[in-house]
PyMOL Python script that loads the backbone (N, CA, C, O; Angstrom):
from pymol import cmd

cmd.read_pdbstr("""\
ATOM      1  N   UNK A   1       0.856  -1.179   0.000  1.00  0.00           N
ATOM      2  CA  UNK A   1       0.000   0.000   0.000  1.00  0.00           C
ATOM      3  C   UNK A   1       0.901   1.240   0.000  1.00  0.00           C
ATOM      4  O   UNK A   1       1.822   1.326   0.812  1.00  0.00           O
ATOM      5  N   UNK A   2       0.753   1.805  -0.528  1.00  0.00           N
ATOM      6  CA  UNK A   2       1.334   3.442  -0.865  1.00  0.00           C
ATOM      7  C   UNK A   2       1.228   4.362  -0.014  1.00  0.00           C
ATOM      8  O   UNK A   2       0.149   4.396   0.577  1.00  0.00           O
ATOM      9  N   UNK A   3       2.220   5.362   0.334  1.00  0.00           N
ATOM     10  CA  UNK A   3       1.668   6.384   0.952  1.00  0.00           C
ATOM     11  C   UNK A   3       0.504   7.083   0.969  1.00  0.00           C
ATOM     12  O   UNK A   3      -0.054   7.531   1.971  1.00  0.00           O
ATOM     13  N   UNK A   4       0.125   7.172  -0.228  1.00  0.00           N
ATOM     14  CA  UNK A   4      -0.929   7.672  -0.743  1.00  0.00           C
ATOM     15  C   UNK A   4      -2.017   7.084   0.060  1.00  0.00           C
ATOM     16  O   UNK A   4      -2.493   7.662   1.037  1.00  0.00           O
ATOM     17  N   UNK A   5      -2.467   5.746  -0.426  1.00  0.00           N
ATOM     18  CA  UNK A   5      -2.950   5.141  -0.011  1.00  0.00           C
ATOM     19  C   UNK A   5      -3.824   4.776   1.240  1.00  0.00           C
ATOM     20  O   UNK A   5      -4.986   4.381   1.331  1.00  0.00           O
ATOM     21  N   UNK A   6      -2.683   5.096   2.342  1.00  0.00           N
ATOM     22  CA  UNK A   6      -2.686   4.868   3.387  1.00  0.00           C
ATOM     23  C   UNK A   6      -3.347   5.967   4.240  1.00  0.00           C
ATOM     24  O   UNK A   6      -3.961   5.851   5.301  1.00  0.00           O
ATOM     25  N   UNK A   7      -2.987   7.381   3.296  1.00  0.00           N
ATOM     26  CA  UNK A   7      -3.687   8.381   3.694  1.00  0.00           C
ATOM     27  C   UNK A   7      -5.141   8.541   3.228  1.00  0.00           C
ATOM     28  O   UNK A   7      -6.059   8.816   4.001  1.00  0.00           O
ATOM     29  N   UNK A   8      -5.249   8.396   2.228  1.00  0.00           N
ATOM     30  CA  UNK A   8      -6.365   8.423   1.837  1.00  0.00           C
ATOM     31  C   UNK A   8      -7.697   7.555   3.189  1.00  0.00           C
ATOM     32  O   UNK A   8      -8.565   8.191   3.786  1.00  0.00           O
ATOM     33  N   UNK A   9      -7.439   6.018   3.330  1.00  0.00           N
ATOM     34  CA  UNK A   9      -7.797   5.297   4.071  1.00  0.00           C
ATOM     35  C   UNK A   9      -7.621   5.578   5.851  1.00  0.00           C
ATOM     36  O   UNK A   9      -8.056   4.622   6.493  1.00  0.00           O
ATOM     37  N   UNK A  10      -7.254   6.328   6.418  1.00  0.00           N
ATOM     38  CA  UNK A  10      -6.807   6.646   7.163  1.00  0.00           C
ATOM     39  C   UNK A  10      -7.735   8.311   7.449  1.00  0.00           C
ATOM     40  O   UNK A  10      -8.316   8.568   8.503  1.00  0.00           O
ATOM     41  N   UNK A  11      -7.684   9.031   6.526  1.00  0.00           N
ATOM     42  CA  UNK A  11      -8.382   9.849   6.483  1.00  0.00           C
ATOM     43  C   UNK A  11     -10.036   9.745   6.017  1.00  0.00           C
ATOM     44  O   UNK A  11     -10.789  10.702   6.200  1.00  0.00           O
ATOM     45  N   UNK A  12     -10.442   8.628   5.474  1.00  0.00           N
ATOM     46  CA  UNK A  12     -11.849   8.430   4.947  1.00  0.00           C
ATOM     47  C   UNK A  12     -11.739   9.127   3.788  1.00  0.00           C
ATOM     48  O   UNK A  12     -12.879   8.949   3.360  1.00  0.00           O
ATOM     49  N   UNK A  13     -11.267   9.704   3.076  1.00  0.00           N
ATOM     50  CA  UNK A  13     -10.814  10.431   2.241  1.00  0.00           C
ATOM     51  C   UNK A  13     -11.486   9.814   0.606  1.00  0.00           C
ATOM     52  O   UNK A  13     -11.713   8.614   0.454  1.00  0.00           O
ATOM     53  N   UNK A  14     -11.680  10.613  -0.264  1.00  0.00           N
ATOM     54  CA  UNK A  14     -12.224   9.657  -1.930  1.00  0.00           C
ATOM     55  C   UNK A  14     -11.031  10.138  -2.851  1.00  0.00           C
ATOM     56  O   UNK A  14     -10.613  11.274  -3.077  1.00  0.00           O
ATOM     57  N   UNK A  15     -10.574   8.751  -3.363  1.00  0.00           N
ATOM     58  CA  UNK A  15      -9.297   9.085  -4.031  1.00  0.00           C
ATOM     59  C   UNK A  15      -9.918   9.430  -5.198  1.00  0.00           C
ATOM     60  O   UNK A  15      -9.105   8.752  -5.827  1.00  0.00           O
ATOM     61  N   UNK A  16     -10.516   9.803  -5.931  1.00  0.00           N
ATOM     62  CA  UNK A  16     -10.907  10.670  -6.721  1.00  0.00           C
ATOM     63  C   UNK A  16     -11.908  11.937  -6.560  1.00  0.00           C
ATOM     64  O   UNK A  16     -12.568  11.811  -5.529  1.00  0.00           O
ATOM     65  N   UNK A  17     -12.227  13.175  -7.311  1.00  0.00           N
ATOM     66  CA  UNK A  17     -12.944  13.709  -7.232  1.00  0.00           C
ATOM     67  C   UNK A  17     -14.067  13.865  -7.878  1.00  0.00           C
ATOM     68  O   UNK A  17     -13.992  13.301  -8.969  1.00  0.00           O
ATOM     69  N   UNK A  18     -15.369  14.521  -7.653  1.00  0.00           N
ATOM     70  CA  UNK A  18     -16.102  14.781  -9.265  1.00  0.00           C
ATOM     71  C   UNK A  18     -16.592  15.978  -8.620  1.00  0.00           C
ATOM     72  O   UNK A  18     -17.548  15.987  -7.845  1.00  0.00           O
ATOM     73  N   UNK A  19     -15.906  16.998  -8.961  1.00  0.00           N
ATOM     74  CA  UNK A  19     -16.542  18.365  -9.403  1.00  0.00           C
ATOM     75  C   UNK A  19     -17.756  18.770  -8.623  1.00  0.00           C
ATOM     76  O   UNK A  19     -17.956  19.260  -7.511  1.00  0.00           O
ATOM     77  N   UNK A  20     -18.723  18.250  -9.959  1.00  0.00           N
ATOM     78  CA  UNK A  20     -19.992  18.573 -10.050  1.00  0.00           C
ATOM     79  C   UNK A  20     -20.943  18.110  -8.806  1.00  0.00           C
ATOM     80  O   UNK A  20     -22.051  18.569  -8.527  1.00  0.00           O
ATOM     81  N   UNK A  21     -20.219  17.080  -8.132  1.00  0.00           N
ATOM     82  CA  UNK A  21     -21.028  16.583  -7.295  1.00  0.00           C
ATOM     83  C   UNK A  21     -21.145  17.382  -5.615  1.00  0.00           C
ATOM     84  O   UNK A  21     -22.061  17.715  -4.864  1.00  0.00           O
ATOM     85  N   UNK A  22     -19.320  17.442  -5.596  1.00  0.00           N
ATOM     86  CA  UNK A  22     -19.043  18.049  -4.481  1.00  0.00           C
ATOM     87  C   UNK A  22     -19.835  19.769  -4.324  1.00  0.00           C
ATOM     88  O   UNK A  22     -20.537  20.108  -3.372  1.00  0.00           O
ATOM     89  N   UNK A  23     -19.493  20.611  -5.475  1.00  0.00           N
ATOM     90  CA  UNK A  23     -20.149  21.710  -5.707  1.00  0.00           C
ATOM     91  C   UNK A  23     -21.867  21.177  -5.068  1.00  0.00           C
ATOM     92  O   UNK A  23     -22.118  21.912  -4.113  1.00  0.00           O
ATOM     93  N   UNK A  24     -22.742  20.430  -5.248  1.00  0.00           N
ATOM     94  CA  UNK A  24     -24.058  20.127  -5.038  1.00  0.00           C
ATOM     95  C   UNK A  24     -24.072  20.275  -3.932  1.00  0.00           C
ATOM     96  O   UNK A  24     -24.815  21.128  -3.448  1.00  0.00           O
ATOM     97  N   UNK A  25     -23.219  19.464  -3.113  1.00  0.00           N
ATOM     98  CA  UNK A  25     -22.894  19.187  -1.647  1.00  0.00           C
ATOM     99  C   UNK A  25     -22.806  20.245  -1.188  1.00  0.00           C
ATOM    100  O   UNK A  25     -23.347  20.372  -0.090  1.00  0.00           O
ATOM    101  N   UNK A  26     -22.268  21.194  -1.643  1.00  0.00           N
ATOM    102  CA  UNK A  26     -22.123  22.240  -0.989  1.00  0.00           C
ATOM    103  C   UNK A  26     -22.858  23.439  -1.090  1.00  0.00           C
ATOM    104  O   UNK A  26     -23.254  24.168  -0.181  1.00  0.00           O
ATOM    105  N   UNK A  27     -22.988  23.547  -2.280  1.00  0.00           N
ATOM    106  CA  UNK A  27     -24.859  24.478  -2.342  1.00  0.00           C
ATOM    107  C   UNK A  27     -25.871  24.119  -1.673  1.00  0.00           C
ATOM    108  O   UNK A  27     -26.494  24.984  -1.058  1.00  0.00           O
ATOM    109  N   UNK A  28     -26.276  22.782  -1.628  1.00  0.00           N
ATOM    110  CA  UNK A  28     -26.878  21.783  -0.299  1.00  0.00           C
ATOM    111  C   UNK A  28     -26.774  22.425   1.111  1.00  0.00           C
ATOM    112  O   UNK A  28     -27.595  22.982   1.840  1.00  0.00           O
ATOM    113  N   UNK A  29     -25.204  22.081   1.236  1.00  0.00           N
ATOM    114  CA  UNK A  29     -25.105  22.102   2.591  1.00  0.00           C
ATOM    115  C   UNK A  29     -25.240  23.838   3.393  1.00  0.00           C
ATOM    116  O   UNK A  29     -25.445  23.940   4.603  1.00  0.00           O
ATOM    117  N   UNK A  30     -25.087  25.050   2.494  1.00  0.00           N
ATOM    118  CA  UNK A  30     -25.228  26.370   2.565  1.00  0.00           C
ATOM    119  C   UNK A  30     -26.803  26.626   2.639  1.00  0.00           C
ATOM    120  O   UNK A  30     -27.308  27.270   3.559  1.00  0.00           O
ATOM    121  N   UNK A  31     -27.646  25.982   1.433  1.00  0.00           N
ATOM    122  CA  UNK A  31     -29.001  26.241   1.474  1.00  0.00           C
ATOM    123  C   UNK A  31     -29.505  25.840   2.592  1.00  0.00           C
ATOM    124  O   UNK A  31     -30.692  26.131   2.742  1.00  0.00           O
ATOM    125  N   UNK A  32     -28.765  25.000   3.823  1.00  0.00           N
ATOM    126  CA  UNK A  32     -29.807  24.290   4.924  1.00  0.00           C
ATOM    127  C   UNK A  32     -29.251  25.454   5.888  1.00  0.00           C
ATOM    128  O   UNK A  32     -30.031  25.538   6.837  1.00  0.00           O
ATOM    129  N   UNK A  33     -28.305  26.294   5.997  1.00  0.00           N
ATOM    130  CA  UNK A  33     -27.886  27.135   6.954  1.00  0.00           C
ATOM    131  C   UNK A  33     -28.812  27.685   7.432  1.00  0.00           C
ATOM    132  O   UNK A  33     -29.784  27.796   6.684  1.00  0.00           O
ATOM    133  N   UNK A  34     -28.944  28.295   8.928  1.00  0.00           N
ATOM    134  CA  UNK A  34     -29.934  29.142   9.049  1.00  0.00           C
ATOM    135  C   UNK A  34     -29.912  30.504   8.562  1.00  0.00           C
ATOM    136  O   UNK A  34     -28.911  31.185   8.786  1.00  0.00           O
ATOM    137  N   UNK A  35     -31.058  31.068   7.814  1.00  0.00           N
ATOM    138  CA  UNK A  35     -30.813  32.832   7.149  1.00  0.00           C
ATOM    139  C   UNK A  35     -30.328  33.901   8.259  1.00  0.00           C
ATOM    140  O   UNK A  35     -29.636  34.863   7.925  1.00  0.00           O
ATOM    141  N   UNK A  36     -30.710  33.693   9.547  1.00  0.00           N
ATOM    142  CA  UNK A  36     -29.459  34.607  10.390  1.00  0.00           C
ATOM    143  C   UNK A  36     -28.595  34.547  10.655  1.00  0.00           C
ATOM    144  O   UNK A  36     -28.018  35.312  11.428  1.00  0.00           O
ATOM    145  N   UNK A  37     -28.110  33.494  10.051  1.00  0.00           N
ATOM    146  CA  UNK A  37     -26.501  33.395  10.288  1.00  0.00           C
ATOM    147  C   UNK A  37     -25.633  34.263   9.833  1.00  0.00           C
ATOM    148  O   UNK A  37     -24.993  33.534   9.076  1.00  0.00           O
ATOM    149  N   UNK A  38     -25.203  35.189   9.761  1.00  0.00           N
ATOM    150  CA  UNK A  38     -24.054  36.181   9.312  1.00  0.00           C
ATOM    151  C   UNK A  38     -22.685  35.830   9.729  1.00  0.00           C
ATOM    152  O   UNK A  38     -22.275  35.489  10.839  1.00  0.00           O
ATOM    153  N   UNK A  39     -21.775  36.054   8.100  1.00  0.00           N
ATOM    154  CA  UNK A  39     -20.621  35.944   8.849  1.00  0.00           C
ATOM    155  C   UNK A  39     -20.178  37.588   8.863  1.00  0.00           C
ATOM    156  O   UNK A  39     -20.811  38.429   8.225  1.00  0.00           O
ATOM    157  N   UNK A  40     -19.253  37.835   9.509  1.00  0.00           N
ATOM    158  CA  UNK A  40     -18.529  38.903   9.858  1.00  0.00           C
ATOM    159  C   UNK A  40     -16.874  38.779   9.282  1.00  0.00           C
ATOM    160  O   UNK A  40     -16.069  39.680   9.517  1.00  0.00           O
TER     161      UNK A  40
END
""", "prot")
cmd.dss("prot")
cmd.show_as("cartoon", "prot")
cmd.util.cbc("prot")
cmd.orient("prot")
């Protein structure tokens, strides 16, 4: 097993990415914020 590897697994980590998906995740995860939340 590779360094790599090991980190990846170790961290829970996805040895690849996809873009489009993570972006979702994260428009997702902003749209559930509460609307008074302000940052400063």
């Amino acid at each position: 097993m590779t360094l790599q590897q090991q980190i990846i697994k170790a961290l829970g980590a996805k040895p690849q990415i996809n873009a489009e998906e993570e972006i979702r995740r994260s428009v997702d995860f902003l749209k559930k914020l509460p609307a008074n939340l302000s940052v400063h």
